[in-house]
RODREN-736841 format. One record per atom (N, C-alpha, C): x, y negated, z negated. Coordinates in steps of 0.001 Angstrom, whole numbers, padded with zeros to 6 digits, always signed. Layout:
<sedrens>
XYZ;...
</sedrens>
This chain:
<sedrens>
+047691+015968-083554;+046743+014843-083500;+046591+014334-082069;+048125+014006-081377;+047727+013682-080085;+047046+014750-079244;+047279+016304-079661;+046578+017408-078466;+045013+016907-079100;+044238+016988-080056;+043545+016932-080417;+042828+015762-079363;+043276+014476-079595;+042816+013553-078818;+042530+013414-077338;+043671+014454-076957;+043536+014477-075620;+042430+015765-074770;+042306+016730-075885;+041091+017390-075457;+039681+016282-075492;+039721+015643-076406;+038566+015418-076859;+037946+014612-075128;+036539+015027-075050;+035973+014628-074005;+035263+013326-074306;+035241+012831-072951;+034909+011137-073150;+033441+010928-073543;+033040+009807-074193;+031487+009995-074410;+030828+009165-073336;+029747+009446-072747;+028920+008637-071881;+028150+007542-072717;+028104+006484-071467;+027511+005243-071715;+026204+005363-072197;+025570+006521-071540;+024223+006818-071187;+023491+008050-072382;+022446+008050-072772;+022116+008998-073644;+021991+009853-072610;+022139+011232-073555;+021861+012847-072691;+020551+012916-071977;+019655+012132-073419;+018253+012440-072323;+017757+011768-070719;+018937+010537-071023;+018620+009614-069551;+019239+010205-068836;+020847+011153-068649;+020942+011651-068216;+020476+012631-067436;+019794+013706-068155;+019096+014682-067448;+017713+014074-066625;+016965+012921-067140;+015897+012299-066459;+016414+011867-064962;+017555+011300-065038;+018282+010855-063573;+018869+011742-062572;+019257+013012-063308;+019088+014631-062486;+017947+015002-062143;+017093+014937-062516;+015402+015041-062384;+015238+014573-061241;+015375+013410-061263;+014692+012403-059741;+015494+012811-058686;+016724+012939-059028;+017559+012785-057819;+017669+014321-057232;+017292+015337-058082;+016709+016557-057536;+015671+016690-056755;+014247+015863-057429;+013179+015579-056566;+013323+015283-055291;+014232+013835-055134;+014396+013115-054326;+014685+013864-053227;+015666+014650-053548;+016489+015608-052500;+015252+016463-051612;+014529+017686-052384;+013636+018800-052458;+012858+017467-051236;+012181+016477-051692;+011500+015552-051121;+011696+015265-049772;+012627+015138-049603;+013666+014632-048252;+013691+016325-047453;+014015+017166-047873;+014241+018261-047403;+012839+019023-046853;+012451+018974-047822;+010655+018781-046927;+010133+018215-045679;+010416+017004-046014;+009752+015839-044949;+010710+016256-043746;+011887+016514-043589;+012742+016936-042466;+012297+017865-041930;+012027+019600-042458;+011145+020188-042310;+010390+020159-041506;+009360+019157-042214;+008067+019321-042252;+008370+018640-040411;+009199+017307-040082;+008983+016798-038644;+009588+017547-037605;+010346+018501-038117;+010966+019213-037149;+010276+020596-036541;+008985+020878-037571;+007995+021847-036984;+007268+021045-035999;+006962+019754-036955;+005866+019124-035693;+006067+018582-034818;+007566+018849-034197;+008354+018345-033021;+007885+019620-032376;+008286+020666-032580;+008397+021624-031845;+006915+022549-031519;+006213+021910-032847;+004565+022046-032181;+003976+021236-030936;+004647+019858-030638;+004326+019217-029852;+005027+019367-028780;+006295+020182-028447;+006440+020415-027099;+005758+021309-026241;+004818+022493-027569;+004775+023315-026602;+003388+023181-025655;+002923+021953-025993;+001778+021090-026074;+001604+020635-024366;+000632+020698-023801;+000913+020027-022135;+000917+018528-022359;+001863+017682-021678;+001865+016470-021776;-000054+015683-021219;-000348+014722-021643;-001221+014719-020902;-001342+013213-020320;-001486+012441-019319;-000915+011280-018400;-002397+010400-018833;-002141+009178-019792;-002846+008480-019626;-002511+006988-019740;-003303+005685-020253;-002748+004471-019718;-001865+004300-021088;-001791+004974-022281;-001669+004250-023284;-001481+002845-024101;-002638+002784-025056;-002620+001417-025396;-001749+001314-027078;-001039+000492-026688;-000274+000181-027612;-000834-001014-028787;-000785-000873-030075;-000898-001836-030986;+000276-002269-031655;+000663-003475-031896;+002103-003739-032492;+000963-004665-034148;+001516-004021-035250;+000622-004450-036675;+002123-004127-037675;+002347-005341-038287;+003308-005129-039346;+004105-004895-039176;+005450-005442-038615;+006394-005171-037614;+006663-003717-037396;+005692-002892-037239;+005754-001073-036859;+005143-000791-035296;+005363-000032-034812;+004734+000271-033573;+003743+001278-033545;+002304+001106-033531;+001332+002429-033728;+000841+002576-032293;+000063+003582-032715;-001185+003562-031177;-002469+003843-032048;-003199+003108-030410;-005209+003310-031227;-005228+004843-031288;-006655+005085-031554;-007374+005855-031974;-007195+007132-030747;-006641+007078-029284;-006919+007121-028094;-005628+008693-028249;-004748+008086-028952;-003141+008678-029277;-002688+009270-027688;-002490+008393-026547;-001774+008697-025431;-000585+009534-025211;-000717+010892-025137;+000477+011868-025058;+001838+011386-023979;+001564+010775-023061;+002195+010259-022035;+002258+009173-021196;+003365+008046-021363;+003551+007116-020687;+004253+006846-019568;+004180+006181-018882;+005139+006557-017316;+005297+005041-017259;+006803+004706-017063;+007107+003508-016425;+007634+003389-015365;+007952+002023-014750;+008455+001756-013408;+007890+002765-012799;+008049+002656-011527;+007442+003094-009895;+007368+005056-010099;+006341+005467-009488;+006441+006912-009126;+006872+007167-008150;+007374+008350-007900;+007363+008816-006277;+006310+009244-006345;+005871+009271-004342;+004423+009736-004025;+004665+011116-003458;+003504+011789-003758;+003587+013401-003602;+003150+013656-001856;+003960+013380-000832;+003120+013718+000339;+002535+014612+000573;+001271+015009+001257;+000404+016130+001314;+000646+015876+002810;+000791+016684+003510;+000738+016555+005437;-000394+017849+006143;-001043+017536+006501;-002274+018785+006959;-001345+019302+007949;-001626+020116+009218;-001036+020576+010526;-001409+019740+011221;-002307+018703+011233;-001998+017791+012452;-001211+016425+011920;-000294+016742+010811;+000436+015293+009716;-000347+014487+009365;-001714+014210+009125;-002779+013374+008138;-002184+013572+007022;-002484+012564+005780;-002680+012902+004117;-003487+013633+004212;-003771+014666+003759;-004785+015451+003159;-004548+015799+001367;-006098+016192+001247;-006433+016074-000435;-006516+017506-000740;-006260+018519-000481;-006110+019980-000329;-005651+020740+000068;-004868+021677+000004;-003917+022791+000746;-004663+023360+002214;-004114+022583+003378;-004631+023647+004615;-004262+024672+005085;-005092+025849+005457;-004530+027348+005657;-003578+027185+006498;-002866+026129+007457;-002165+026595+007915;-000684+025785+007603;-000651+025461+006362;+000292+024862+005934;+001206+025496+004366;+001986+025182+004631;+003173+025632+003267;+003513+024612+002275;+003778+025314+001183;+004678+023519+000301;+005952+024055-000036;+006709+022890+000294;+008304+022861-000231;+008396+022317-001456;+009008+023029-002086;+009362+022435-003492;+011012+021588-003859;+010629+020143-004399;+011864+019906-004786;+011864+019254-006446;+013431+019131-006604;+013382+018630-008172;+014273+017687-007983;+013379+016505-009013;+013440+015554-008674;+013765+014910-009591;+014765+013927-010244;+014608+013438-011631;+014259+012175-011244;+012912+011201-012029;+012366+010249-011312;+013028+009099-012239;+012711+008034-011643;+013397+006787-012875;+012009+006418-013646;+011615+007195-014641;+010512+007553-015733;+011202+007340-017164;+010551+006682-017855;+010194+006981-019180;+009135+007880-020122;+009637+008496-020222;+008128+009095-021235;+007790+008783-022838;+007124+008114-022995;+006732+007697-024632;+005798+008699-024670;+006121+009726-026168;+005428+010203-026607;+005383+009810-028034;+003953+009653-028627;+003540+008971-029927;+002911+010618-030992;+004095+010629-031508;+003455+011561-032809;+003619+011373-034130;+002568+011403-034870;+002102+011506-036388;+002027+012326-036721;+002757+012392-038647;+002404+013329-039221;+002265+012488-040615;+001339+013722-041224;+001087+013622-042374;+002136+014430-043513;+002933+013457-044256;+003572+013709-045460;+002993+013327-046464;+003479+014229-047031;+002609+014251-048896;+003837+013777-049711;+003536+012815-050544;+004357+012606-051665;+004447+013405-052622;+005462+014062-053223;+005350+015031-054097;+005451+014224-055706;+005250+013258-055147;+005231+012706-056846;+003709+012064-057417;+002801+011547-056652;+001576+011425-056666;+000947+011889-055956;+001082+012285-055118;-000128+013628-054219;-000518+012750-053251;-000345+011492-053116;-000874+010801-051747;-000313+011165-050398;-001324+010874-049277;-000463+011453-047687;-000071+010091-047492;+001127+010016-046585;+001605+008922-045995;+001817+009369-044481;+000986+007923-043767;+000832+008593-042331;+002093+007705-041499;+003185+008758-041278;+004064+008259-040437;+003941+008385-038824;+004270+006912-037994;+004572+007202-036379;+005580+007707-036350;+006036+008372-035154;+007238+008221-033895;+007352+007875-032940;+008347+007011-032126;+008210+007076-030846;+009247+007368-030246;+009522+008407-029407;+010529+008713-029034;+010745+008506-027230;+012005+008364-026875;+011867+007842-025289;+012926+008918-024519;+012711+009646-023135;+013510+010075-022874;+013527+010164-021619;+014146+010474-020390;+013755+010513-019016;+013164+011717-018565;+012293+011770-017353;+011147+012817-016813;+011851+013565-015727;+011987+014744-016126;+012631+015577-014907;+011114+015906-013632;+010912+016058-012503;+009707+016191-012302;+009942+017622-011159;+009293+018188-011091;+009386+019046-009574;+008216+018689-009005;+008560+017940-007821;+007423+018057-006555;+007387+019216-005830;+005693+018813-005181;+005577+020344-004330;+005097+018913-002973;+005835+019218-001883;+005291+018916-000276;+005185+019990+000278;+003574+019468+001034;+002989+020506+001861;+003619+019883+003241;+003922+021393+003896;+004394+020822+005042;+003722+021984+005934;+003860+021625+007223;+002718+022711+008200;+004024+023488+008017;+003747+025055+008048;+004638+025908+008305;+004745+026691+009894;+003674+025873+010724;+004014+026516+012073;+005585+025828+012875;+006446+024448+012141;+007765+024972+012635;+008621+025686+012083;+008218+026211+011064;+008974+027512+010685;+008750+028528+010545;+007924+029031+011729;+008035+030553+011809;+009087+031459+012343;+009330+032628+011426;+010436+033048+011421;+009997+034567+012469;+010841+034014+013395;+011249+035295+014693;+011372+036727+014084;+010103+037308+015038;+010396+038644+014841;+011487+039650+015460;+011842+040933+014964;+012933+041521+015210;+012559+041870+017065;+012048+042423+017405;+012271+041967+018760;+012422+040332+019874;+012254+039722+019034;+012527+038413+019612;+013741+038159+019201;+014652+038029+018326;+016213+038119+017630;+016888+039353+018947;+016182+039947+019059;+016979+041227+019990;+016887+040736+021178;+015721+040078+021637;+015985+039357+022980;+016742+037826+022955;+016884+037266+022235;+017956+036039+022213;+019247+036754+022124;+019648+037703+021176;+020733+038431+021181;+021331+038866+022321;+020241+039349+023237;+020294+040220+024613;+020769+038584+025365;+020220+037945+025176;+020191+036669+026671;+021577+035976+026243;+021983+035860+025385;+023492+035411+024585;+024724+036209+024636;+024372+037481+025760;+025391+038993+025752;+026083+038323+026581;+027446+038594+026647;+028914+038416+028096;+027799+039033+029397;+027230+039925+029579;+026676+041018+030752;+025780+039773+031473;+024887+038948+030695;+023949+037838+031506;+024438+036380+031409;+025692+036196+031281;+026037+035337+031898;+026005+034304+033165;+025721+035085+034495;+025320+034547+035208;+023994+034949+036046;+023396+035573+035165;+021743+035921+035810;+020989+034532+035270;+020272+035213+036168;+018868+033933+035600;+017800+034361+034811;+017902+034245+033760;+016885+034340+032435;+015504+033815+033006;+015448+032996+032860;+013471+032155+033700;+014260+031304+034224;+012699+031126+035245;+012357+030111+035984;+011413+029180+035716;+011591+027607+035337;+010273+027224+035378;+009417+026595+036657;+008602+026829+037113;+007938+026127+038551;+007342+025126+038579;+007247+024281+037590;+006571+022695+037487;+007892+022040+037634;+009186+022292+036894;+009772+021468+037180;+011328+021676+037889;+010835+022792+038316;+012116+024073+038938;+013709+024129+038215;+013514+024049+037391;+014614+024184+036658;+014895+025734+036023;+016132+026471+036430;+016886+027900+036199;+017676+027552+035177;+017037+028954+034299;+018063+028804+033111;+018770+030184+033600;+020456+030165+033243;+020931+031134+033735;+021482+031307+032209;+021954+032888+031859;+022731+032771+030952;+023929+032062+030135;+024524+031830+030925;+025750+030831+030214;+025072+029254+030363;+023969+028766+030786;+023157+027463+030629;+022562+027699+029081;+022267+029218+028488;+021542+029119+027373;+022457+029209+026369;+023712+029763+026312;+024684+029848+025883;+024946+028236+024479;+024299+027231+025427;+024534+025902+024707;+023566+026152+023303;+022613+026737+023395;+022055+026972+021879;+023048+028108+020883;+023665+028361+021457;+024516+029270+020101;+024806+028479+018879;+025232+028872+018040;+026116+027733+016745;+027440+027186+017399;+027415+026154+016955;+028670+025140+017051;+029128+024600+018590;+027606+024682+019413;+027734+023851+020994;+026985+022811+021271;+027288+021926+021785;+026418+020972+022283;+025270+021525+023412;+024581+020737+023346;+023306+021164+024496;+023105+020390+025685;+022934+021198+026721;+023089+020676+027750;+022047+019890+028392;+021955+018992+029590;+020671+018970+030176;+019448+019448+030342;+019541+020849+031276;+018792+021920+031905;+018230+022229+030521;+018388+022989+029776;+018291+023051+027961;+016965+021794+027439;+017690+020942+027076;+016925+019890+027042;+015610+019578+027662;+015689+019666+028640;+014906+019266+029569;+013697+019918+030038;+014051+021355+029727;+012858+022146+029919;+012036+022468+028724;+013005+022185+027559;+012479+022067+026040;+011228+021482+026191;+011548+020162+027157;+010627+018704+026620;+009716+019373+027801;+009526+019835+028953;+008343+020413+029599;+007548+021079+029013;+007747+022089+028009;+007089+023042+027331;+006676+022549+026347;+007217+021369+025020;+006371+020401+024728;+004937+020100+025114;+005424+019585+026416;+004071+018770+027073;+002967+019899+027504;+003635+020799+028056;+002661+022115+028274;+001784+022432+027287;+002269+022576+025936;+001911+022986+025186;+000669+021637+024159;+000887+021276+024035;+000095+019509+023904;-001120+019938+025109;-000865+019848+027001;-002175+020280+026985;-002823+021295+026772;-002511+022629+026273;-003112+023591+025858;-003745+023384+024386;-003525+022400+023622;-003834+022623+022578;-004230+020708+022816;-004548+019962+022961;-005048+018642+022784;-005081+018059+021384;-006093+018849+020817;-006500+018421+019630;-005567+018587+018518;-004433+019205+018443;-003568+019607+017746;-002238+018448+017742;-002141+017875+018845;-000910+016756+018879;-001296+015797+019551;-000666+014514+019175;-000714+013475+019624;-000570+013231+021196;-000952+012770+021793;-000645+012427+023478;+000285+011672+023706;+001475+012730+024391;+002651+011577+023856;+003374+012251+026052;+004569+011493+025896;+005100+011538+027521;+006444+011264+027043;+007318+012825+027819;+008309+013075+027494;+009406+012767+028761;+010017+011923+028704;+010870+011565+030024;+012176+012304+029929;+012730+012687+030824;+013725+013334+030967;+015179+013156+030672;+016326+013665+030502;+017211+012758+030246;+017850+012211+030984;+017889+012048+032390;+018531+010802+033443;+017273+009799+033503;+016430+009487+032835;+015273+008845+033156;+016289+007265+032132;+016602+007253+030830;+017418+005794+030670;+018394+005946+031743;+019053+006412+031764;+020589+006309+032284;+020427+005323+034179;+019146+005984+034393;+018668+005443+035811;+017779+003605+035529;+017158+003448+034310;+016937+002599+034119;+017773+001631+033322;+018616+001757+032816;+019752+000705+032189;+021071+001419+032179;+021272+001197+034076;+023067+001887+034284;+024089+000907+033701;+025099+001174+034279;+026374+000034+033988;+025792-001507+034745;+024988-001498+035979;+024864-002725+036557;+023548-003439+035724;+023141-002649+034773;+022309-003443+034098;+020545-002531+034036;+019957-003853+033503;+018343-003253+033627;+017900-003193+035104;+016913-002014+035683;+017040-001880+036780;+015290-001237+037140;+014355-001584+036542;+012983-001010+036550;+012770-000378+038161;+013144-001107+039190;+012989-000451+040874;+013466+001093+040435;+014257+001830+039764;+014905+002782+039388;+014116+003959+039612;+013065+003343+038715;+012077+004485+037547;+010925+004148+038077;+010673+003148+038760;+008920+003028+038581;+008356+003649+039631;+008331+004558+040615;+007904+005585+041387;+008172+006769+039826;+008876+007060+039139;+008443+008100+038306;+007434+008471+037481;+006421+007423+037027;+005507+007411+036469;+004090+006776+037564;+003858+007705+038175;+002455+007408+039222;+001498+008254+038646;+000275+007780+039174;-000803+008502+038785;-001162+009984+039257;-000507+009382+040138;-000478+011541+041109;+000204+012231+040606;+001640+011614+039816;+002586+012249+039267;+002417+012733+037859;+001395+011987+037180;+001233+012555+035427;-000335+012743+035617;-001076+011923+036307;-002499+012436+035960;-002975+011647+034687;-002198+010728+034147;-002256+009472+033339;-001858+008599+033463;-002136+007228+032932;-001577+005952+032888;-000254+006438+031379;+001131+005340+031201;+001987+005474+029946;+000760+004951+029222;+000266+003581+029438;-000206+003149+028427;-001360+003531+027659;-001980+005097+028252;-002978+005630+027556;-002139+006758+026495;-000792+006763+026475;+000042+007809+025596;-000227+007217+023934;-000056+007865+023135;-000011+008068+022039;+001667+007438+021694;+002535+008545+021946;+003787+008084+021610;+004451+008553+023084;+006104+007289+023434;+006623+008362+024320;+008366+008306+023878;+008543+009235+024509;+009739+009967+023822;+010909+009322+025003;+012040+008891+024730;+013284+008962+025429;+014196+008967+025231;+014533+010635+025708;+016542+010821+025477;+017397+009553+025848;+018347+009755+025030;+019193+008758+025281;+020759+009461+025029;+021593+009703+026153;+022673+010079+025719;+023733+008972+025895;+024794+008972+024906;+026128+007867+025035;+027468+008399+024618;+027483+009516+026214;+028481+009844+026171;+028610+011335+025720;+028938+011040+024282;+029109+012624+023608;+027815+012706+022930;+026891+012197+022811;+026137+012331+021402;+024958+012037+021850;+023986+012550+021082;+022693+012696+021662;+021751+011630+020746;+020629+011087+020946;+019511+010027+020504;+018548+009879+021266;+017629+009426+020086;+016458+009129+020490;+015685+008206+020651;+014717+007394+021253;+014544+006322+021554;+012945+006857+021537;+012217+005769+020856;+010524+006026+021097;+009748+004642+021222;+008906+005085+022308;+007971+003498+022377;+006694+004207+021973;+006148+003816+020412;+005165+004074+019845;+004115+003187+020003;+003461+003320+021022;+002322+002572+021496;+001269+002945+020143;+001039+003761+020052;+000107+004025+018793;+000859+003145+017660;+001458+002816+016870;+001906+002073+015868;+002227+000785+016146;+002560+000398+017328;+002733-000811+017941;+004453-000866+017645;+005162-000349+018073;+006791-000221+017875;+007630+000601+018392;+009018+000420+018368;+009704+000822+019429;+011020+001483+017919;+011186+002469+018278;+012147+003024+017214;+013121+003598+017954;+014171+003886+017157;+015646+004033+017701;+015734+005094+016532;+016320+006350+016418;+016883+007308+015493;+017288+008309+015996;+018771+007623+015309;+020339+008668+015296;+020591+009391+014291;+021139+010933+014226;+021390+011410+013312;+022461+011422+012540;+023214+010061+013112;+024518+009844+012769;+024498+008471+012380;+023233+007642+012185;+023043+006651+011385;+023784+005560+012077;+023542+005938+013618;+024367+004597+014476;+022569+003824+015393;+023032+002701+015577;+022021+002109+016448;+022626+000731+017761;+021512+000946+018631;+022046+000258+019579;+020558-000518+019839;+020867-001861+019820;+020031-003303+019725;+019322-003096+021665;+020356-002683+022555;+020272-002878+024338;+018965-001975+023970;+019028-000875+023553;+018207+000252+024206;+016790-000344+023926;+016324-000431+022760;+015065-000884+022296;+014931-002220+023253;+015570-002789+023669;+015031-004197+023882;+015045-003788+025456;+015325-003075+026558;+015206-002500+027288;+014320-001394+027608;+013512-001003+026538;+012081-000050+026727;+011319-000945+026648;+011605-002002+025745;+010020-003108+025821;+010017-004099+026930;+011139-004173+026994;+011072-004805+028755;+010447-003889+029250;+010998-002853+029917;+010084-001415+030498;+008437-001235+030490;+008117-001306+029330;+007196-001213+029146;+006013-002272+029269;+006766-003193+029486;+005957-004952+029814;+005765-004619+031539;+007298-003934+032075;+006373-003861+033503;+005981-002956+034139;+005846-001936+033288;+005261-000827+033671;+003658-000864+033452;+003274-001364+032552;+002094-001672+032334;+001640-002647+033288;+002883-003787+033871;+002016-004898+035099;+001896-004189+036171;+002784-003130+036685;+002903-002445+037850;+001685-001106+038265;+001143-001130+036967;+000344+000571+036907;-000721+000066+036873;-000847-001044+035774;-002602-001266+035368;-002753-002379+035726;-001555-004006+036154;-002283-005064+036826;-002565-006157+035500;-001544-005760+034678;-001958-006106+033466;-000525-006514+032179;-001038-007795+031579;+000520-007766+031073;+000066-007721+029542;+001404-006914+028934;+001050-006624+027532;+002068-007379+026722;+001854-007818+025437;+002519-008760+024581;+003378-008067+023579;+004110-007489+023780;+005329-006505+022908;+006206-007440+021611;+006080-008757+021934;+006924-009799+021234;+006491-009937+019669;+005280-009087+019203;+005313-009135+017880;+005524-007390+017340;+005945-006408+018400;+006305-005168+018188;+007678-005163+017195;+007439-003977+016225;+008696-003789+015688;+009814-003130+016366;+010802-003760+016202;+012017-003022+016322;+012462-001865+014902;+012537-000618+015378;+012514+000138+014341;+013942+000774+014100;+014995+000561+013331;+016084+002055+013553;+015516+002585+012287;+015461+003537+012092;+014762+004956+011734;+016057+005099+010779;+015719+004522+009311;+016778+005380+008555;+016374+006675+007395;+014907+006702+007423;+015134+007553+006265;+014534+008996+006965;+015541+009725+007862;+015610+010565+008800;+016420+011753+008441;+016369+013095+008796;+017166+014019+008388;+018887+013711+009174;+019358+014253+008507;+021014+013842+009082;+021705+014405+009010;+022500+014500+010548;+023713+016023+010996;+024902+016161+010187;+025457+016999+009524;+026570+016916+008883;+027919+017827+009526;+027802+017820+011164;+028733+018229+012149;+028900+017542+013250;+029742+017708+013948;+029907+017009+014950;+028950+017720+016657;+027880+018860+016198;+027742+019345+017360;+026042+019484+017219;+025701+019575+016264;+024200+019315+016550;+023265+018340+016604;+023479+017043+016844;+022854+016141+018027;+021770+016204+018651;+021801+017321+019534;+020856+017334+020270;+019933+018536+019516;+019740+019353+018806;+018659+019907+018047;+018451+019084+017328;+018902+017441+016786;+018150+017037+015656;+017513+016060+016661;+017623+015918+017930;+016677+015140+018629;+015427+015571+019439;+015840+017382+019374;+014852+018003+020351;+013515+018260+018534;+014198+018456+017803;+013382+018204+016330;+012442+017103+016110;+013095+016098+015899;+012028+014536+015882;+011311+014358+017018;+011390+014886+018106;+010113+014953+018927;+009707+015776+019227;+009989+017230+018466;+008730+018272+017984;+007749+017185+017085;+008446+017605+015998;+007529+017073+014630;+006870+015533+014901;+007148+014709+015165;+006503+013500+015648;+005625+014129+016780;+005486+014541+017328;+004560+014751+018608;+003733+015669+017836;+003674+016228+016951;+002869+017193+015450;+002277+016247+015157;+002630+014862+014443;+002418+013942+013747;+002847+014438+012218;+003846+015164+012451;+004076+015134+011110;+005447+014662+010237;+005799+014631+009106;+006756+013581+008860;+008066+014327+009167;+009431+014278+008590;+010630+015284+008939;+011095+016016+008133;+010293+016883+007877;+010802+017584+006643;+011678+018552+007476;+012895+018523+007329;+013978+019664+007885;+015172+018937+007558;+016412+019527+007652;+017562+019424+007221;+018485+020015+007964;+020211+019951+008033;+020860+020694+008833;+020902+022031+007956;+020347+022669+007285;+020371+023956+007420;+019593+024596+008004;+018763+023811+008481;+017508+024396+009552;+017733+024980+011100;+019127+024289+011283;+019639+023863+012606;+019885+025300+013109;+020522+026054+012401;+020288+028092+013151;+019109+028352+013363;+018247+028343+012532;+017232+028900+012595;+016012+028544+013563;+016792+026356+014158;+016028+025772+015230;+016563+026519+016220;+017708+027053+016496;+018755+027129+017910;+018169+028357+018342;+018022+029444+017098;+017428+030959+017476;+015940+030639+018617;+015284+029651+017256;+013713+029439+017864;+013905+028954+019110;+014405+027839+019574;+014226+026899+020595;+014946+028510+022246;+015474+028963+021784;+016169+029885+023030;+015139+031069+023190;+014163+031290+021964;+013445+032268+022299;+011927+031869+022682;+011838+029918+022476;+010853+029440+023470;+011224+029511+025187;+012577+028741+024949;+012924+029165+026462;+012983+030397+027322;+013174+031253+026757;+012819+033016+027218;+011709+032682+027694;+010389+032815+026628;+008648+032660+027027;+008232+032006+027554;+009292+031158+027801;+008527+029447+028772;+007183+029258+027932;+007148+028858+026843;+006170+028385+026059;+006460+027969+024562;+006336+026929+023982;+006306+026348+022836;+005428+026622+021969;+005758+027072+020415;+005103+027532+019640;+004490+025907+018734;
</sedrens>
């Protein structure tokens, strides 16, 4: 009697038939659900393969849900963009690729949102009606920019030009004389060129004839660069020694017999500045109305700038008879500049910013550029001519 009882199975609360009716639904329910999952996970993946497309999107907020009009905006962009610089060969914006320019590509992850708004249509499988569901989903914008940059400072040396820097860099020409230049008689001898190898500082003579061939090259080509005046590098050192500011120094260096211009008809002018071990640059941008300072070592000195605009207050009374008002000029240090990550190239990232500025174009280069400047810059000095 007790086995008996204890087989016996319990009876439900519920009749059999409500039973199986409540398996029914909750089967539906399931099949239902399994669908609709489905069904959004195709139309996810239909919509990526989709081009985003950039417009203002207008948002409607109705029934505490979030829709969009009629318009359905594929793409929203928040907070700030970056701007895509375009630089022609003479550094203008330009609105089109110029033949004689390249683009660098970088990737960029921007501080973006992207709202994308997608609907789908689900069917109820129990009355046949569609139900039109939103999404909105948010995620951040990876972007790749393309900058055009002129590619005439990076043209890459042909194999006989590598063979003649190779040749002028041999133990055997050490003490010959590679060129001569006759404007400003300065001999480059082999172990003077020696300073462009990897991992040397650069010397004067180096320097100096760099910035002649610059200017040479500016008047051969006018229309191509800015009109700019490249002073030498004892040219500060003679105007703000240890005894101070000293304009009697310098001002026989800039005569009219001597440049064949007034400074104050320059565009930009350029001045080395060395302190010590390390090389900088100093610019009185008469064209922008400002005086900039940029180190590649992210140091600045307050004397120097405030000592070119003195300079330049009496160089202008002494030349033209005439006094100029510098006191609402900017003081510039130059930080968003390429930057040395050694202790020895210095002076290629200064003989650089017044290439490309005297281009007018912005700084697109980096220290991995810095071999490939040292090769170039020794096989201008060979040609006595600037590319």
């Amino acid at each position: 009697m007790a086995n008996a009882e204890a087989n016996r199975k319990p009876v439900s609360k519920y009749p059999a038939t409500k039973v199986s009716s409540f398996r029914r639904e909750f089967h539906s329910r399931c099949r239902g659900y399994l669908r609709f999952s489905l069904f959004v996970r195709a139309s996810v993946l239909k919509n990526k393969k989709k081009k985003p497309r950039v417009c203002c999107g207008n948002e409607e907020i109705s029934g505490g849900k979030v829709s969009f009009s009629d318009q359905k905006p594929a793409l929203k962009l928040h907070e700030k963009e970056k701007e895509v610089i375009e630089l022609s060969d003479e550094g203008h914006v330009g609105d089109s690729v110029s033949k004689g320019s390249s683009f660098k590509e970088a990737l960029v992850v921007e501080d973006l949102v992207k709202e994308e708004s997608s609907t789908w249509d689900v069917r109820n499988s129990k009355n046949g009606n569609s139900l039109r569901v939103s999404a909105l989903r948010r995620f951040p914008l990876l972007v790749k920019k393309h900058v055009e940059v002129s590619h005439e400072p990076f043209l890459p040396l042909k194999e006989e030009e590598e063979a003649a820097v190779k040749s002028a860099f041999s133990v055997r020409n050490r003490m010959k004389v590679l060129v001569s230049h006759e404007n400003s008689n300065i001999d480059i001898r082999g172990e003077t060129l020696q300073c462009l190898k990897p991992c040397a500082w650069l010397n004067d003579e180096v320097i100096n004839l760099y910035l002649e061939l610059l200017k040479e090259r500016e008047t051969r080509e006018p229309q191509k660069y800015f009109k700019c005046h490249f002073f030498n590098t004892f040219f500060y050192i003679k105007l703000a020694s240890r005894s101070g500011y000293n304009y009697e120094a310098v001002r026989r260096w800039t005569t009219q017999r001597k440049l064949g211009y007034n400074l104050i008809d320059c565009d930009i002018i350029f001045v080395p500045v060395h302190g010590g071990v390390h090389w900088t640059l100093a610019v009185i941008n008469i064209r922008e109305r400002k005086f900039q300072y940029l180190d590649s070592l992210k140091g600045f000195d307050p004397r120097i700038l405030k000592a070119l605009a003195k300079y330049l207050v009496d160089e202008v009374k002494d030349k033209n008879g005439k006094y100029i008002d510098v006191s609402s000029w900017d003081m510039e240090y130059v930080k968003d500049l390429p930057r040395q990550q050694n202790g020895y190239d210095c002076g290629m990232f200064m003989l650089k910013y017044i290439d490309f500025y005297g281009r007018g174009l912005k700084l697109h280069f980096s220290q991995k550029d810095m071999p490939y400047f040292r090769l170039r810059t020794a096989k201008e000095i060979l040609r006595l001519q600037a590319d």
